[in-house]
Structure formats: C-alpha cells, structure tokens
N, C-alpha and C positions, 0 to 999 in steps of 0.2 A: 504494500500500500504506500503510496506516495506522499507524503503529507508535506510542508512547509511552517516554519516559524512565521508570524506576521506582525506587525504591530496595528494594532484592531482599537476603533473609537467610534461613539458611535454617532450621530449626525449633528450632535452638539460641538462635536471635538472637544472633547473631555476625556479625564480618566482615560487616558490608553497604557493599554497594557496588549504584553506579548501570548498568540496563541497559537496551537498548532492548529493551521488550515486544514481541511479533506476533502478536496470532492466525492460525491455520493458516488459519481459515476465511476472510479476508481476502487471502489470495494466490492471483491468479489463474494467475501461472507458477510452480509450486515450484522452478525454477534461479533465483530469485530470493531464495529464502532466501537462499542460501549470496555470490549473486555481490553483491547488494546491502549485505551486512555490511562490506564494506573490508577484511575479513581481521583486522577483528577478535576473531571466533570468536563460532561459534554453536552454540549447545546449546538441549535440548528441556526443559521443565520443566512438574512435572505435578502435584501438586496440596501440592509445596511442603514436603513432610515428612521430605525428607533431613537430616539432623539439621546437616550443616556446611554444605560450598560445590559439592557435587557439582552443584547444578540453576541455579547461576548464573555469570556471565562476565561480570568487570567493564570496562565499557567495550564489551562485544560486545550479539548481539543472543539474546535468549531467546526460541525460538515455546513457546505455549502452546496448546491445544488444546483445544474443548468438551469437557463434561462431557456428551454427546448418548447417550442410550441406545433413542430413540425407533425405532430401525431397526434395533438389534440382532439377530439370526439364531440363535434353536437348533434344532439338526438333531440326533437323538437325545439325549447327554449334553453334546454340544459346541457351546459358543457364541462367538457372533463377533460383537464390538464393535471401536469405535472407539479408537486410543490414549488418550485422553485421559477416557474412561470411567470414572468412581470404582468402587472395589469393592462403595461405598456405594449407588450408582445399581443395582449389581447387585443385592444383597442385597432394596432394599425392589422390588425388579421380580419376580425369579426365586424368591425365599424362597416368596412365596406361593403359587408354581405347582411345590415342594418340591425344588427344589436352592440347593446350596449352593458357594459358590469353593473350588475344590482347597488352597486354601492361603490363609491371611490376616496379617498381621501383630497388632500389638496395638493399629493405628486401622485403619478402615474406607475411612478419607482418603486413601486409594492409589490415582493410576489406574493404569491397565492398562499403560499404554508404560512407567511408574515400577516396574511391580512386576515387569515382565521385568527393564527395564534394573539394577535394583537384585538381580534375583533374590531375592524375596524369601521367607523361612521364616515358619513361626508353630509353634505349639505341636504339631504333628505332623509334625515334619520325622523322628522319627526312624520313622515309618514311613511317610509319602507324599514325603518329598524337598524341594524348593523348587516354586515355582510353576510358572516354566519346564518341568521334569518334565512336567507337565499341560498343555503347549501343542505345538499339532504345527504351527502355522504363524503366521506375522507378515507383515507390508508394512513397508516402510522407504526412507525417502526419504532419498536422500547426494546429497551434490554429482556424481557419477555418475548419478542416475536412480533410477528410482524400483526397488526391487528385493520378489520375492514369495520369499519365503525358507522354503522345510519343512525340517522338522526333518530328515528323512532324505534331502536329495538335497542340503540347502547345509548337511551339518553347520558348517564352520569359521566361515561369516558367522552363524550361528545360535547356535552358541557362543561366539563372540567377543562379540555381542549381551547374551546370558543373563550378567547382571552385569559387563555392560560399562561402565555408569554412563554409557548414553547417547552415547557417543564415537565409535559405527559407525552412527548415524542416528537418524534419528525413524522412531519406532514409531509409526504411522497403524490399523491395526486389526492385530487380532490372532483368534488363533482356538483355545480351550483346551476344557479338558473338566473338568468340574462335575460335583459327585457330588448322586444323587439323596438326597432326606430325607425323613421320615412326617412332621416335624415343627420348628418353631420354638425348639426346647428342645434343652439338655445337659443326661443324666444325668449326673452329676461326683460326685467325692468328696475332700471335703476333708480333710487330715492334719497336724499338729501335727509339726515333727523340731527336737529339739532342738538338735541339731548341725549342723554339715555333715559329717559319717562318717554318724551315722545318715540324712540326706537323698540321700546318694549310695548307702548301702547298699539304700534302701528304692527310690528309682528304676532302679536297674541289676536291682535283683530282680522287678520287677512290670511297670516302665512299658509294655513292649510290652504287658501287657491292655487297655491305654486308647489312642485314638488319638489325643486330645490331653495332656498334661502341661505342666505349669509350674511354678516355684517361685520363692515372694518369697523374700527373705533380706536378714537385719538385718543389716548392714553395719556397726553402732555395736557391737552386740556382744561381750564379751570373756572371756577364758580360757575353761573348759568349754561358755560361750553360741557362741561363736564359729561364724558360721554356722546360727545357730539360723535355724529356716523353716519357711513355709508353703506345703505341697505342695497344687494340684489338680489335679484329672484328671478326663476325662471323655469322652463319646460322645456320638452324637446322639442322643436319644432319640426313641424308635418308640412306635407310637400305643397300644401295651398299656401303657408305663410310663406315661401321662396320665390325669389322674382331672377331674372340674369341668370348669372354662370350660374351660382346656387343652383338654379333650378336645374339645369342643364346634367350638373352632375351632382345631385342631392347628398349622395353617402361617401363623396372624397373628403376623405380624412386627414389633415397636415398638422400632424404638430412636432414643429423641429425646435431646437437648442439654437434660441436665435444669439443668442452670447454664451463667453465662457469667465468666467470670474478669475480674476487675475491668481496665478497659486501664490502671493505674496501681499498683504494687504494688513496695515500697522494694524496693531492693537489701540484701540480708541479712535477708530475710524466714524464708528456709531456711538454717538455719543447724545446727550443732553439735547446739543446744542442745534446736529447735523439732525436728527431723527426731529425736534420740534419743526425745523425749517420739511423737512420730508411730506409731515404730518398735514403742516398749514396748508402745503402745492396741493395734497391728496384729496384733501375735504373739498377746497376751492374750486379745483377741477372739475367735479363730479356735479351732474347735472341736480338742478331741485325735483323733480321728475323728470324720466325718459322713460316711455314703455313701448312695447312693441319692437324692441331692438334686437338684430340680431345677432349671435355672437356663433363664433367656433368651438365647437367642444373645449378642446386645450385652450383656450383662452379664458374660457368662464371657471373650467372646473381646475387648472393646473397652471397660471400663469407662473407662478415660480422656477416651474419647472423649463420655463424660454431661457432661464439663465443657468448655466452648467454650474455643478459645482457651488450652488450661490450661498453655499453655508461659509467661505472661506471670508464672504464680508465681514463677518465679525474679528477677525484675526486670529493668531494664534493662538489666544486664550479661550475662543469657541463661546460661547453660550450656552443658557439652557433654554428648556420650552418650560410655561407652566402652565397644566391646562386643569380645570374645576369644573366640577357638574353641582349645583345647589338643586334641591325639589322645584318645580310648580306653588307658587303659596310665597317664596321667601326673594320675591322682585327686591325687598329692602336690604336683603345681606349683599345680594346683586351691588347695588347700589353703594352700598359701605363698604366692601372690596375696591369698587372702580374708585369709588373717591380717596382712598387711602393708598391707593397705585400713583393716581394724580398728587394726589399733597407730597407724595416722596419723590416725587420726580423721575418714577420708571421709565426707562426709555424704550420703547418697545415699538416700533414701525413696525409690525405685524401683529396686532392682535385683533383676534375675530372674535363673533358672536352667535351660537346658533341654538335652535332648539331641540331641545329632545322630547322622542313621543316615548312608545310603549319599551319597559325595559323586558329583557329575553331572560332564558334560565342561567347563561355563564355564570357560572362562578365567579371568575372574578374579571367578568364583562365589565365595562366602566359605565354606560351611557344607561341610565335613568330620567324619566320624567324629570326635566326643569332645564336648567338654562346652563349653559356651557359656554366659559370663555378658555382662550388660549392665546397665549401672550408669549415670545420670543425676546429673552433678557439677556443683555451683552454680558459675560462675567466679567467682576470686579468691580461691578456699583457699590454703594458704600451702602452699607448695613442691609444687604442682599438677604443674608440669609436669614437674620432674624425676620425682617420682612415676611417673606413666605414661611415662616415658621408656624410665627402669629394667622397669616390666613388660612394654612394648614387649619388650624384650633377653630378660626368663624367657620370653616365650609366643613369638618368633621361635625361641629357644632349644630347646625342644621340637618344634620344627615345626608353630606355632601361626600363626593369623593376625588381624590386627583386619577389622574390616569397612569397605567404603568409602563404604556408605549411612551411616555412624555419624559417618565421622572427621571432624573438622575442624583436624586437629593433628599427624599423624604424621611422621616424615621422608623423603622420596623414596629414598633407600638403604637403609631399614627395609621400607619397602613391596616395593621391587624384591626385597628375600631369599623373604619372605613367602610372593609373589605369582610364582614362576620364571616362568611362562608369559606374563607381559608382552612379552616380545620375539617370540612369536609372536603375541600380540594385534594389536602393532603393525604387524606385515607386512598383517596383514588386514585390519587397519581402514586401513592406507595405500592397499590395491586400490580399496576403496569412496570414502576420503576422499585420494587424492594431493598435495592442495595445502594437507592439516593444517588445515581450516577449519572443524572438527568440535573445540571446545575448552569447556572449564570451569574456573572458579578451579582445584576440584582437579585435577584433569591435568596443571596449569600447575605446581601446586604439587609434586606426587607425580613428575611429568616423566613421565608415563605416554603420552605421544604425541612 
C-alpha cells in the first residue's frame, strides 16, 4: 500500500499537523485501512472544506478517495456515485441532462461521503431539509466490514452516519435523489433591509414562496444600521422565464474559477478597516428591490467558488468560520449576538443568514428549527476567543447549537450540552468501530468517541 506523509489543514488554515495520506483506490484489502494504522486513528477526508480539524488526524492515517464520476448510475430521479465524488463532478455531468443536487452548500467542493458525513444545508433547508433527507442509501467500510446501510431498515447506523463527521466509517458510494430542472438558471430576487427587524420580518413573512433564500449582513454596522442586509431569493427557472441565448441553450452549464488568489497575501490584509470599506461598497451596490432576475447557477449558489483558493485572503494565520443555529421563538438572542458582534468590532465580510425548517433524526445533525448565522473571522482579533466563548453560553443557552463542519474551537463540555444524543452516537459507532480506530483531531478534541 502506498501511502505519503502530508501536512493537512483544514479550510481555515489552522492547526496543521502531519498525516499519512491513502488513497482508497490503492488498497487491495480494506481491513487494512484500519489494522495497518497502529491505532493511530483513521478518518476519511474528502475534498478538504471542513473549515477546522474535523477531516484530519494528527499522526494517524487519512484515506482519501477519487473524484471518479465516470460510472455513476441514474435510475429515474436517483443517483448513485462514489464517496469521494464532488458535487462539482455532479453538476457539470447531470446539469446538462436537467437535474440538479437536492441540496448544496455555498462551494461546489463537496464530495459526497463529506456532504453526508457533515450533513450538509444550503439555502433551502427550510423547505427541502439537509442533504441526507435526499439519500435513501450508503456503503460504509468500518473496521467490522464493509456495511450497505438504507435509510429504512438501518435507521440508527444511518443516522448516526448523517452528520456524524465521519467517525462511523467511510462513505464509499452512496445513493440520493436529484431534482429534475428546465434549466441552468435562478429566477431570484434581490432586496435591500435595512435592519435586522426588518430582515427577519420580511423572511419569516415570505420566505416559504422561494425555495432558496439567503442573507449577507454587515456585521460592522451600528445603532439603527445594525444588521443592515442583503436578502436573495430564488427558484429555478423554467424555460418560459428564458429569452436569447438562455433560451436557445437552456441546460448549458459554466461555472469556471474566474481568479486564482495570490499563494502569498500579509496577514492583516482583512482587517477593521478594509472589510468596513468592503461592507459599505456591498450594501450600497445592491438594489432596494430587483425581482425577476436572472442569475446562473454558480453565481447564485457558489460565487466564492469564481475565486481559486480564496481562503489564502486571510493570510497565513487563516481564520475560522462560526456558524449558530438559535430555535424559532428566540428572534431577540438573534438580535443580542449581532449586536455584540457589532459593538466589538468583528470583522467578518462574509457572514450570512438563513432559515431552518424541519430538523431530521442525525444524531449529531446540526440544523434545527430557527435561525442560523455564519460568520468568517480573520485570526488574531483581540479578545476573539472569549468572545465566542460567551456566545457559545447565549446560543447553548437557548437551546442552540454550533456546527461541527465549522468548528475549530469549541469546548468538549459545550459540545456534549449542545449535542444530548452523543452518548447514543457513541454506542453505535462503538458496534461498527469496537476498538475506537475511527478518530479525528476533532473527536479527540470534542471527546466525542
């Protein structure tokens, strides 16, 4: 078996540490993953975009997995690929023969095994749910064997899986369901809130007409600004709303890497100062309403993703992500987080806003009924970490929780309130894994196994 040292981080650029690589496709006994690591610990990593340490294991071994779509299977709306398959493989494959993934996040850089294991949401969670939702079956290789797991005969290994963060196996293929599309485009509509009362007012009142929503929000912001945001929203658009080329070629698909982020860029490039100026161009720009606009897939649901590598903006000291879910009912802790983001002067040019509808069975799925923001913090603000310490305490406090595809920072005693159903996670991921050889920095750190 082949393997390689690497030095492994994960989309934050934090915390690296050294791992042995493997690809899957290189092993010709799979009890070899697990028995040849020394009990170092071994986790699956998939295309790298967990934002802390959930996809790496320092001093253990990481398998990783092709990016292969060449064999992939659809049998009416349902397709069955490989773990290790990008969302992105799917899209420029399936886009133009007109479907679409049940669910995306805001990159395209996701595989498959990642987007269970993370369970992940995008902008219409609060009427399709997570991804998982849309999968009725997986394969999964444990130090036990190799398991074919349905949604309905192995609930507990199936939900313990759906945002498990990879700790009850490798995802090898999986098998979900895609919604059909006329077309390559979102009709969307874009809105102006000056607030965050009028941005919550105006999403709680409408959002279900659209099946995706999102909202940026200035985080620099202050007194009557506070909260100020830009709402869109949208659908897929069908072949009557296309006029011109659009119509001519309805299901062409383009979404290319229109920049590449310089590999060298200071630390404290993002700053107070750069990010308020960012902030002001952002809001300013943005129409007070536009509806009926049409947009290109990659541009509504992945603009990020137009710029290569664009985590290198923050510099060598990386950032992290913090992203919270509070209930339905608790708009005013909402409220008292953003305003205490603003009085301390967060610098965050990225932070969204979206809703969540019905939560699923994961175990340790993140998205619940209420309201989820996600915010992108340069490291080395000053008094950072008590900051989010404290709001750890308001969003557990309410019966909130953080995410685990996000964290790179929380406390294992914070997590376990969060998160009740860890102690049943762990019964079941101990069936599959008995000798605990199924591990990640964070597990380690979280004490989650």
């Amino acid at each position: 078996m082949k393997t390689q040292r690497q030095l492994l981080n994960g989309w934050g650029r934090t915390q690296k540490v050294t791992s042995e690589v493997v690809d899957l496709k290189q092993i010709t006994d799979t009890e070899n993953i697990f028995s040849e690591a020394n009990g170092a610990g071994v986790i699956a990593r998939g295309m790298g975009r967990a934002y802390g340490d959930a996809a790496q294991i320092a001093g253990g071994r990481v398998v990783i997995q092709e990016d292969r779509i060449d064999d992939s299977q659809l049998s009416g709306n349902h397709l069955t690929v490989h773990g290790g398959v990008s969302l992105n493989s799917i899209l420029n494959s399936y886009v133009p023969k007109g479907y679409f993934v049940p669910v995306t996040p805001g990159t395209r850089y996701v595989s498959v095994g990642g987007a269970i294991a993370a369970d992940i949401h995008g902008k219409n969670h609060h009427l399709d749910g997570t991804f998982t939702n849309h999968v009725s079956q997986f394969e999964l290789i444990t130090p036990t064997g190799t398991h074919q797991i349905d949604k309905d005969l192995d609930e507990d290994i199936f939900w313990a899986t759906a945002g498990g963060m990879g700790l009850t196996g490798i995802i090898v293929k999986a098998t979900f369901e895609m919604i059909p599309i006329e077309s390559a485009y979102i009709k969307m509509e874009t809105r102006r809130c000056t607030n965050l009362d009028e941005l919550m007012a105006v999403m709680l009142g409408s959002d279900d007409k659209f099946r995706y929503s999102v909202a940026w929000i200035d985080l620099m912001a202050k007194g009557g600004d506070i909260g100020r945001s830009v709402l869109t929203r949208g659908d897929h658009a069908i072949l009557d709303e296309l006029h011109g080329k659009r119509a001519e070629q309805p299901l062409k698909y383009v979404a290319n890497t229109k920049l590449e982020a310089p590999k060298w860029i200071p630390t404290g490039t993002l700053n107070t100062v750069s990010i308020k100026a960012f902030n002001e161009l952002w809001y300013r720009k943005a129409p007070k309403l536009r509806q009926d606009q049409i947009a290109t897939l990659a541009s509504f649901f992945h603009p990020l993703d137009g710029v290569g590598s664009w985590n290198r903006i923050y510099g060598n000291s990386g950032f992290l992500q913090y992203q919270f879910v509070v209930p339905n009912g608790q708009e005013e802790t909402l409220r008292k987080i953003v305003e205490r983001l603003s009085a301390a002067g967060v610098a965050s040019f990225l932070a969204v806003l979206k809703r969540f509808g019905a939560e699923n069975k994961g175990l340790l799925s993140f998205p619940r009924p209420g309201w989820t923001l996600a915010l992108d913090i340069p490291i080395g603000q000053e008094n950072l970490s008590s900051l989010l310490n404290e709001l750890d305490d308001e969003v557990l406090g309410v019966g909130g929780r953080i995410y685990l595809a996000k964290d790179s920072r929380a406390s294992g005693p914070t997590i376990h309130k969060m998160y009740p159903e860890i102690d049943k996670f762990a019964m079941i991921k101990s069936k599959l894994d008995p000798n605990g050889l199924i591990k990640s920095d964070l597990s380690r750190r979280l004490g989650l196994i």
